[in-house]
C-alpha positions in Angstrom: 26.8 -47.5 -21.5 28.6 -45.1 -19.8 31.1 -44.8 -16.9 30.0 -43.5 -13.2 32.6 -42.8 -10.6 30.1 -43.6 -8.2 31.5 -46.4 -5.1 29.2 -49.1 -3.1 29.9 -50.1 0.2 29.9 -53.9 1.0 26.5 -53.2 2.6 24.9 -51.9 -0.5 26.4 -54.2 -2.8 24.9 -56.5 -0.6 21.4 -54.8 -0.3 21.6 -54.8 -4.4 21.9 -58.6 -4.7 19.1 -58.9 -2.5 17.0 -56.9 -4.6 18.0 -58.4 -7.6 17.6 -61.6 -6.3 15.3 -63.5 -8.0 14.1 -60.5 -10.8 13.9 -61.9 -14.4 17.2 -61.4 -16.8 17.6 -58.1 -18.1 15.9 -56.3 -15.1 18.6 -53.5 -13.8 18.8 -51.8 -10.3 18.2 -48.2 -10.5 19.0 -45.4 -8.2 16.4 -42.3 -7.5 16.4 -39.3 -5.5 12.4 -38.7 -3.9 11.9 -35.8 -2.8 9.6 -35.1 0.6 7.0 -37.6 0.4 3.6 -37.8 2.8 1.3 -40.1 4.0 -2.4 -39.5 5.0 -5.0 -42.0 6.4 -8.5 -42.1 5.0 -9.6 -39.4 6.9 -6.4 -37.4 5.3 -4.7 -37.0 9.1 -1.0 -36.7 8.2 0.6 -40.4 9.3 4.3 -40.2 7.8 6.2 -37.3 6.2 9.6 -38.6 5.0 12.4 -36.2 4.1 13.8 -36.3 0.4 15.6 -39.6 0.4 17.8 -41.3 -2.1 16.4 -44.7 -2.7 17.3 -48.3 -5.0 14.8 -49.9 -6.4 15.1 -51.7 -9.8 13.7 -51.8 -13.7 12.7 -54.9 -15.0 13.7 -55.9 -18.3 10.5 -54.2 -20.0 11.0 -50.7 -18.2 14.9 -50.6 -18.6 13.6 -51.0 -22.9 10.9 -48.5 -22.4 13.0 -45.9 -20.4 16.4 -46.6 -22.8 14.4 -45.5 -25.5 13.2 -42.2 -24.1 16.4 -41.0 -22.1 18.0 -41.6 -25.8 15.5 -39.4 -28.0 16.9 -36.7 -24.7 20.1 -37.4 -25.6 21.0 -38.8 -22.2 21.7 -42.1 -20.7 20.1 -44.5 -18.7 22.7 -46.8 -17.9 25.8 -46.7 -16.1 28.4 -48.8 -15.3 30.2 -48.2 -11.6 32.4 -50.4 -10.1 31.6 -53.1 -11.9 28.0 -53.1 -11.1 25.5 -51.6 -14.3 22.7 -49.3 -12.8 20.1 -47.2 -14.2 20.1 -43.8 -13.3 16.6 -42.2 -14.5 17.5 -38.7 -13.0 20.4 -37.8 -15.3 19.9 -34.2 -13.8 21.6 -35.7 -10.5 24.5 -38.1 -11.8 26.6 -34.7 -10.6 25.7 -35.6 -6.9 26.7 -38.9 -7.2 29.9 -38.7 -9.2 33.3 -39.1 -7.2 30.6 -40.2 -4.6 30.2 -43.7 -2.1 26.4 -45.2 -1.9 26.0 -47.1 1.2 22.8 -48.7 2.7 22.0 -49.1 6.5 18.7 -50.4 7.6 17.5 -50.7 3.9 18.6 -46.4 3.8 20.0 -45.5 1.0 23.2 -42.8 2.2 25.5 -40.8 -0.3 28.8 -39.6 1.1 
């Protein structure tokens, strides 16, 4: 596992507790970058367009085995450990925006600083 200089708030350690809560043992938050999403209706009328976002979701056990695996044969990691907390990071390609960074969450948004 390797070391993240990446700081939560109190609001998003918070926010990752209540996403944890309740996931089976092993299961790992993870933290992804989306880029512009878009939602249509059924008759494809745009409803929602959402700008690229950073998100936290998490990996259950199962995924955090699958995705280990494959991140490894890359030569990269998967998971971190950050202020005490271990995350998976799935988007090695970005751990450069998050390093010497804070993660905060208001209204269930997901803000880098």
């Amino acid at each position: 596992m390797e070391q993240l200089d990446l700081q939560f708030t109190e609001a998003a350690l918070a926010y990752v507790g209540e996403l944890m809560r309740g996931r089976e043992s092993g299961a790992l938050p993870a933290i992804f970058f989306a880029s512009r999403s878009y939602e249509s209706d059924a008759n494809g009328t745009l409803v929602r367009e959402e700008p690229a976002h950073w998100y936290l979701s998490f990996y259950s056990k199962a995924q955090v085995e699958q995705w280990y695996e494959t991140h490894a044969a890359h030569g990269h990691s998967l998971i971190y450990s950050t202020q005490g907390l271990v995350v998976c990071i799935p988007q090695s390609q970005l751990l450069a925006e998050l390093s010497g960074r804070t993660l905060d969450v208001q209204d269930r948004r997901v803000y880098i600083s």
